[in-house]
C-alpha positions as CSV (number, residue, x, y, z in Angstrom):
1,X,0.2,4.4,4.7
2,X,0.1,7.6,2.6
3,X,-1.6,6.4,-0.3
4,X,-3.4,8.4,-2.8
5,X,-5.3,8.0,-5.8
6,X,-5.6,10.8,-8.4
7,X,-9.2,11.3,-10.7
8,X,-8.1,12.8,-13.6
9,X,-9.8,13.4,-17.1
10,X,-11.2,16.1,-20.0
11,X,-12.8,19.0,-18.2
12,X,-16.3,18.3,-18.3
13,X,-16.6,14.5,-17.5
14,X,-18.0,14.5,-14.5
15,X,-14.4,14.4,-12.0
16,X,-15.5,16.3,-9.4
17,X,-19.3,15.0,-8.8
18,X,-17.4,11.6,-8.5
19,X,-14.9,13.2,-5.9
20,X,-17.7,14.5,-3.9
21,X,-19.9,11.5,-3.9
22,X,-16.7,9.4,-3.0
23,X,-15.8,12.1,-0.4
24,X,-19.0,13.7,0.8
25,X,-16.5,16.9,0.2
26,X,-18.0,19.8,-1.5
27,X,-15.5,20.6,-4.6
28,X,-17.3,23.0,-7.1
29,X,-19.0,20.8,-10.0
30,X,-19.8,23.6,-12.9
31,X,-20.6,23.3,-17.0
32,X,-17.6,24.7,-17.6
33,X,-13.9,23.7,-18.4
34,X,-11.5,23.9,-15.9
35,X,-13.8,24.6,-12.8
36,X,-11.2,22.7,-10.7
37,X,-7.5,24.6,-10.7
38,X,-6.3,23.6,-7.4
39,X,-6.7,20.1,-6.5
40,X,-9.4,19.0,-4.2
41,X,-7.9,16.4,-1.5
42,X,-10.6,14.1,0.9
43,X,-10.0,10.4,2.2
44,X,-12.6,7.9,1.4
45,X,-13.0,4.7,4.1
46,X,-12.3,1.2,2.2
47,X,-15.8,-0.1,2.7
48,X,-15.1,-3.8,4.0
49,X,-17.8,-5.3,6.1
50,X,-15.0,-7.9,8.0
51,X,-14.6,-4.8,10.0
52,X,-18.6,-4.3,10.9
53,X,-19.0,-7.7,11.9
54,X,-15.9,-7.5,14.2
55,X,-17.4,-4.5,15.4
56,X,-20.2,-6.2,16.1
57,X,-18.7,-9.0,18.2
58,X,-16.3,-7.0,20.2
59,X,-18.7,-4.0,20.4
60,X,-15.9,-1.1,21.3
61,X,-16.1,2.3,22.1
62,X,-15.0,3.2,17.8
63,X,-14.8,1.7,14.3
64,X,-11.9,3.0,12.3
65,X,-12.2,2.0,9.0
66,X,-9.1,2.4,6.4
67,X,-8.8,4.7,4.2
68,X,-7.6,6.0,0.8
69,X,-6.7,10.0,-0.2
70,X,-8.2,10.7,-3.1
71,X,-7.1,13.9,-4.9
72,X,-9.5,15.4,-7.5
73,X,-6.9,16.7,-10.2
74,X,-8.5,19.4,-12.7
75,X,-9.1,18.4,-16.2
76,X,-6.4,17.5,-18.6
77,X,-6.2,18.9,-22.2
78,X,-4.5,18.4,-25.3
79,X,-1.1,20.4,-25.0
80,X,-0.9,19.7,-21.3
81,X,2.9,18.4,-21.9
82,X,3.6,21.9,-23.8
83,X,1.9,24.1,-20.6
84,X,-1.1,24.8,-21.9
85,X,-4.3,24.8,-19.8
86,X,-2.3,24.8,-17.1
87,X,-0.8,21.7,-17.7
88,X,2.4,21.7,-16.0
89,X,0.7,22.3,-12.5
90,X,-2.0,19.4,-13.6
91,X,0.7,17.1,-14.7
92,X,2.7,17.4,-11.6
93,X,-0.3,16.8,-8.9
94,X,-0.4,13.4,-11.0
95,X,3.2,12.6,-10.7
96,X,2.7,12.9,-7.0
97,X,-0.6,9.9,-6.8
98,X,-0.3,5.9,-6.3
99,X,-2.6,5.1,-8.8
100,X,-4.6,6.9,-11.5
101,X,-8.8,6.9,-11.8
102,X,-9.4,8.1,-15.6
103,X,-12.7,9.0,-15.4
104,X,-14.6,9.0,-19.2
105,X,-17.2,10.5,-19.8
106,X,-19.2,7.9,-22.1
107,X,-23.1,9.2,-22.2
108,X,-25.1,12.2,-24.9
109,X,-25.8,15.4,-22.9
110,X,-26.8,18.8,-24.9
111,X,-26.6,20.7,-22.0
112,X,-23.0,19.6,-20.9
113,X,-20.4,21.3,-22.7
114,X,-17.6,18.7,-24.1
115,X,-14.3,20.3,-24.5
116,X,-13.6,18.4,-28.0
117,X,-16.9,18.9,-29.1
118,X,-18.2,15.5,-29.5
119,X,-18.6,12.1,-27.6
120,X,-15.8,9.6,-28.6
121,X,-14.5,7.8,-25.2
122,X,-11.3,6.4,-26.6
123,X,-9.9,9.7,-28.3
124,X,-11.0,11.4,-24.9
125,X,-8.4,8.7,-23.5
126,X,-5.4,8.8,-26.3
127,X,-5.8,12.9,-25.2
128,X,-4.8,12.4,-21.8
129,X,-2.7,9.7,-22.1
130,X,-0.7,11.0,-24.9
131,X,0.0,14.2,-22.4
132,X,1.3,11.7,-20.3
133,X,3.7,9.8,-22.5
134,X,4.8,13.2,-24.1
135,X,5.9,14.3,-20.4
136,X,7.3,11.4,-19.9
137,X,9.4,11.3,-22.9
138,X,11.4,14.2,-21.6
139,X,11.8,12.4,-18.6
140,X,13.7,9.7,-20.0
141,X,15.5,11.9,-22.8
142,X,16.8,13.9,-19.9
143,X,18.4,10.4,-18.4
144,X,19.3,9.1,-22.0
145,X,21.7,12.3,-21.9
146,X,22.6,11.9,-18.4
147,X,23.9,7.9,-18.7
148,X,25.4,8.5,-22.3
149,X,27.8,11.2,-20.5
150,X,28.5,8.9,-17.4
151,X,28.9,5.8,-19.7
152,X,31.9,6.9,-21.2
153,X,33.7,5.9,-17.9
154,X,32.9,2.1,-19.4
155,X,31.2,1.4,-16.7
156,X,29.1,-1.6,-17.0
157,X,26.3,-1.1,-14.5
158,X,25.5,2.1,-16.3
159,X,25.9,0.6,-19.6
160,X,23.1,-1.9,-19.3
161,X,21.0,1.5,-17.2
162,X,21.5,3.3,-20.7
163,X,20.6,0.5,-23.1
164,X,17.0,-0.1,-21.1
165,X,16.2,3.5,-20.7
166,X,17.0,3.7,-24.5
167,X,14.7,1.0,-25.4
168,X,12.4,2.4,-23.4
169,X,12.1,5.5,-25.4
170,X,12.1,3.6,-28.5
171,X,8.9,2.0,-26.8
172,X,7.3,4.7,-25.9
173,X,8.1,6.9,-28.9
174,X,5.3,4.7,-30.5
175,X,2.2,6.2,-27.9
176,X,2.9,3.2,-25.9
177,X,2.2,3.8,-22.1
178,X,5.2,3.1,-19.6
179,X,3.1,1.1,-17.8
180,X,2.8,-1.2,-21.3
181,X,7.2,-2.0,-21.2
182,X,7.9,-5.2,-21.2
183,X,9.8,-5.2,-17.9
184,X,12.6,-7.9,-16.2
185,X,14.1,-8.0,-12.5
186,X,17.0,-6.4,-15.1
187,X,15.2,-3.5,-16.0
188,X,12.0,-2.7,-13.4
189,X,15.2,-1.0,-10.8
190,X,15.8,1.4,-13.6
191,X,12.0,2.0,-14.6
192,X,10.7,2.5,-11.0
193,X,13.4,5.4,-10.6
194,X,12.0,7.6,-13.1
195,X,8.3,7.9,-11.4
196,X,6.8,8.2,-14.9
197,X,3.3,9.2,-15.1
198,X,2.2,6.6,-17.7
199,X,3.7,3.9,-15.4
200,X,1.5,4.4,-12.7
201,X,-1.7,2.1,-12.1
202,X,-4.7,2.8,-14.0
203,X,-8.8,2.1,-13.1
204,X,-11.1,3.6,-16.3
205,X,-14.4,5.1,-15.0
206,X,-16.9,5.3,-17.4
207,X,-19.5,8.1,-16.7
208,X,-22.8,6.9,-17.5
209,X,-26.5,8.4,-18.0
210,X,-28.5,7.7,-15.0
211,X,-31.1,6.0,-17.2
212,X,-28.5,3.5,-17.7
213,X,-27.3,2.4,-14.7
214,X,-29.4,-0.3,-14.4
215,X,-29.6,-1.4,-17.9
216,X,-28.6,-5.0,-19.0
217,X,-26.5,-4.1,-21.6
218,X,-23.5,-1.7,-21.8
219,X,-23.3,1.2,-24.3
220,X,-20.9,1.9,-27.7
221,X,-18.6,4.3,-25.7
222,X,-18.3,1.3,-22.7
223,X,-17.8,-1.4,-24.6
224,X,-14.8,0.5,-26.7
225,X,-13.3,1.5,-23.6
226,X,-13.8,-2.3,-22.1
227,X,-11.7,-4.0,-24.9
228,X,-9.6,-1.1,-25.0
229,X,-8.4,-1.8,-21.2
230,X,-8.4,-5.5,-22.0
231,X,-5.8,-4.9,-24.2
232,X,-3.5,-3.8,-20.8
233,X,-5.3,-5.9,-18.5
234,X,-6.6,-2.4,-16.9
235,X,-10.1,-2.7,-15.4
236,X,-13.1,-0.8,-15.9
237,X,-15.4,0.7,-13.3
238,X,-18.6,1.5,-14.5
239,X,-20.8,4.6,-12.7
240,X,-23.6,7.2,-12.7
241,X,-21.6,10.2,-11.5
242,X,-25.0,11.8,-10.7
243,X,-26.9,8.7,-9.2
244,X,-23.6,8.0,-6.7
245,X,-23.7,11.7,-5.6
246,X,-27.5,10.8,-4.6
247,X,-26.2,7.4,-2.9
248,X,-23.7,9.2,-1.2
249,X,-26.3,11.2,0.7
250,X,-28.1,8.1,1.9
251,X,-27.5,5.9,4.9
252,X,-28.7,2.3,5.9
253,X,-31.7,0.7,4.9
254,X,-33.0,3.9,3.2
255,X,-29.7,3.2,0.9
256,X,-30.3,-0.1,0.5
257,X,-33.6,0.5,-0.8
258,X,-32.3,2.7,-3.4
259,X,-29.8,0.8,-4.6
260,X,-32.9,-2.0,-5.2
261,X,-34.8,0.5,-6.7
262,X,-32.3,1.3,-9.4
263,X,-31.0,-2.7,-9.8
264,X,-27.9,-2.2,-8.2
265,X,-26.4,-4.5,-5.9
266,X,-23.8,-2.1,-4.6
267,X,-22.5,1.7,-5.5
268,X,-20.4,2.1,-7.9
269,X,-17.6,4.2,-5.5
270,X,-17.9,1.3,-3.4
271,X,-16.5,-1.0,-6.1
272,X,-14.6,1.6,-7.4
273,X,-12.6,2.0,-3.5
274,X,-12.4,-1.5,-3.3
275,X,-11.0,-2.0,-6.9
276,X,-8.8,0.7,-6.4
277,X,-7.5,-1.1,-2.8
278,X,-6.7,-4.5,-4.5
279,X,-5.2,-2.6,-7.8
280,X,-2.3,-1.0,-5.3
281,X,-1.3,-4.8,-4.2
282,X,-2.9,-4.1,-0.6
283,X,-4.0,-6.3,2.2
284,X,-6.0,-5.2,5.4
285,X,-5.3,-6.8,9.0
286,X,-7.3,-6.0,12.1
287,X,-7.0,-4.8,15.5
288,X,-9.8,-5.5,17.5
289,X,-10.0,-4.2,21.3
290,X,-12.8,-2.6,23.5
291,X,-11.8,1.1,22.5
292,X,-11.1,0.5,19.5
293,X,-11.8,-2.0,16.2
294,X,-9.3,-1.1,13.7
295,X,-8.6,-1.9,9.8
296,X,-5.2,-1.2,8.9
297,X,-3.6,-0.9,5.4
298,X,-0.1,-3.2,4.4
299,X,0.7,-4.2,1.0
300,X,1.4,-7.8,0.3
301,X,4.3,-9.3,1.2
302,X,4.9,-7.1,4.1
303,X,6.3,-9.2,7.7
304,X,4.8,-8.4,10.8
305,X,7.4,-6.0,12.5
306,X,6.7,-4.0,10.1
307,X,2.9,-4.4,9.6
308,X,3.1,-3.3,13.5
309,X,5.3,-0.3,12.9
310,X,2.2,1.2,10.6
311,X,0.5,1.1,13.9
312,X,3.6,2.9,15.7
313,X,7.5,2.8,15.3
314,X,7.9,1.5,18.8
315,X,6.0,-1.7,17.8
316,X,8.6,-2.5,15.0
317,X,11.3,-1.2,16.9
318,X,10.7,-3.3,19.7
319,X,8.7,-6.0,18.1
320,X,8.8,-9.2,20.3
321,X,6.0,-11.3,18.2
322,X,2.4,-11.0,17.0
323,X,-0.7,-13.1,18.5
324,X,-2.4,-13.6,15.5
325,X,-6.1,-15.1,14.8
326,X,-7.7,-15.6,11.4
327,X,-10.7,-13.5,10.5
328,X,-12.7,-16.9,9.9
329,X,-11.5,-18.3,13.3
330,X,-12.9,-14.8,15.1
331,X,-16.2,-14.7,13.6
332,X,-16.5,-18.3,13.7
333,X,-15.5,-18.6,17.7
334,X,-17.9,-15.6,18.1
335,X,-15.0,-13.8,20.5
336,X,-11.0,-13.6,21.0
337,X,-11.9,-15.7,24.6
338,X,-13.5,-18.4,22.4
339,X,-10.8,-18.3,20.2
340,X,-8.5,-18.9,22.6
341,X,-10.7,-21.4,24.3
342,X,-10.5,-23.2,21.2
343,X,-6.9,-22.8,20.3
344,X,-6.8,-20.9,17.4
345,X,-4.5,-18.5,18.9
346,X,-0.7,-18.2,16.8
347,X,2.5,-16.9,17.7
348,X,4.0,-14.9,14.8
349,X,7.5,-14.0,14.7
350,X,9.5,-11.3,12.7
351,X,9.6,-13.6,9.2
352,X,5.7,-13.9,9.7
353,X,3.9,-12.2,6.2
354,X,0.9,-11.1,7.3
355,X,-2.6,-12.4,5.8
356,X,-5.1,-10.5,4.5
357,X,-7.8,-10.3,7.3
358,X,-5.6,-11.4,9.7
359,X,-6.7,-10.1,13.4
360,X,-3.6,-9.2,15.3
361,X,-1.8,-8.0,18.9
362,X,1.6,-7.0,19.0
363,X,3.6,-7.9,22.0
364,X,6.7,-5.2,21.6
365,X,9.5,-4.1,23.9
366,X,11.6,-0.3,23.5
């Protein structure tokens, strides 16, 4: 699956050293406003270590992890709706992203130029969202004007289209966020059509000082932009732009130990991939042979003919059924043989929805 998540945020809060840490990419990171024009693209893995210890077990010839593309959009300012700061370009590399990483930048630095001046997290965020909303205004003005000409036929369908796309302005006329609109099966057809900006899904990343990564209590700036997310039930990721560029660089036990060193029981991108993952309503299923172990990427919901057509269009074409195994059963039976030994083996047909860490082979025919 396609799917992308966009950094976006003032010039100068630290977007691209968290895409390159995230990335291991090599986007320019300057003390200057917009350093980034043209967005920097690089996929991430999902880190998820169901897929190491099937590795381990079946031992094959690669590990393919999943992955996310994450697109490192330059920074927003205000007048972004209106053009300015190249803001039409920005706000369209948005429009074409799954989900939205607002990165904040919420620490004191002399020597790092902040476009507005001054520190203040939740202005920084009413500046880019605002630019959203305002775009997204003449997005739905635009469809007000379309409907109100097409309603005239009295038709009834369209009607009901006009009176939720005009309440929806009303809504959003008051700096409310699409995403915020209290939606209805009635209503989400019609809201889902106009791929507004301020709909999309949104993780805040506050920046941090690296001398207080490790601290036991969070700063002003966080805890304004905590209760500020609670208020949408958005989450917060919370990160040392600086300190996850040195993780980044740093494999096995030599990362582990830093990561003790500091207090940190993870990296921050590594909870900020897997956040991002669960955020998007997606599941990962397994293929496990001696070539190849494999994670693969389904939202929820989705049946198996067409969790096997990610793989391949021939396997939903042709899908026959799915032998599927549990994650549990796997690691518990210690290999598929075992498993079967031990019949834990199922037969899935095309009604199947497939489970999160589900191991799978598809039986197909074309």
């Amino acid at each position: 699956m396609g799917l992308r998540c966009g950094i976006v945020g003032l010039p100068n809060v630290g977007k691209s050293t968290l895409f390159n840490a995230l990335t291991n990419a090599s986007a320019e990171a300057s003390n200057y406003p917009f350093c980034t024009i043209d967005p920097n693209i690089g996929v991430v893995g999902v880190p998820d270590t169901r897929l190491e210890a099937l590795s381990d077990i079946v031992k094959p010839e690669k590990t393919t992890a999943t992955t996310l593309e994450i697109v490192d959009i330059a920074g927003l300012v205000k007048g972004a709706s209106e053009g300015k700061g190249r803001g039409n370009a920005f706000l369209s590399n948005i429009r074409e992203v799954d989900m939205i990483l607002h990165v904040i930048r919420c620490f004191e630095d002399e020597n790092i130029v902040h476009v507005e001046g001054r520190i203040d997290a939740i202005r920084d965020i009413h500046t880019i969202e605002d630019e959203l909303i305002l775009r997204d205004l003449e997005t739905v003005e635009k469809r007000e004007e379309k409907l109100a000409n097409q309603s005239k036929s009295g038709n009834k369908d369209i009607i009901r289209e006009l009176e939720t796309v005009r309440s929806l302005k009303e809504f959003m006329e008051t700096g409310r966020r699409a995403a915020d609109f209290p939606e209805s099966e009635a209503t989400a057809d019609t809201i889902r059509e106009l791929f507004l900006l301020s709909a999309k899904p949104v993780i805040y990343v506050c920046n941090i000082s690296e001398h207080e990564i490790s601290g036991a209590s969070e700063n002003a700036e966080v805890q304004e932009v905590r209760e500020y997310a609670n208020r949408s039930g958005d989450q917060v990721i919370i990160v040392s732009a600086s300190i996850e560029a040195e993780i980044s660089e740093l494999e096995g036990e030599e990362k582990e130990s830093f990561l003790e060193e500091i207090g940190l029981c993870d990296s921050g991108l590594n909870r900020l991939v897997n956040c991002a993952y669960s955020n998007l309503g997606l599941i990962t299923y397994f293929t496990a042979g001696p070539k190849e172990v494999r994670a693969w990427t389904v939202r929820q919901g989705t049946k198996a003919p067409q969790a096997a057509g990610v793989i391949h269009s021939d396997f939903e074409r042709g899908f026959i059924r799915a032998e599927t195994i549990s994650y549990e059963d796997y690691v518990n039976n210690g290999s598929e043989q075992m498993v079967r030994e031990a019949g834990k083996v199922r037969l899935e047909g095309k009604d199947y929805h497939v489970c999160d860490g589900d191991v799978m082979f598809f039986r197909f025919n074309v």
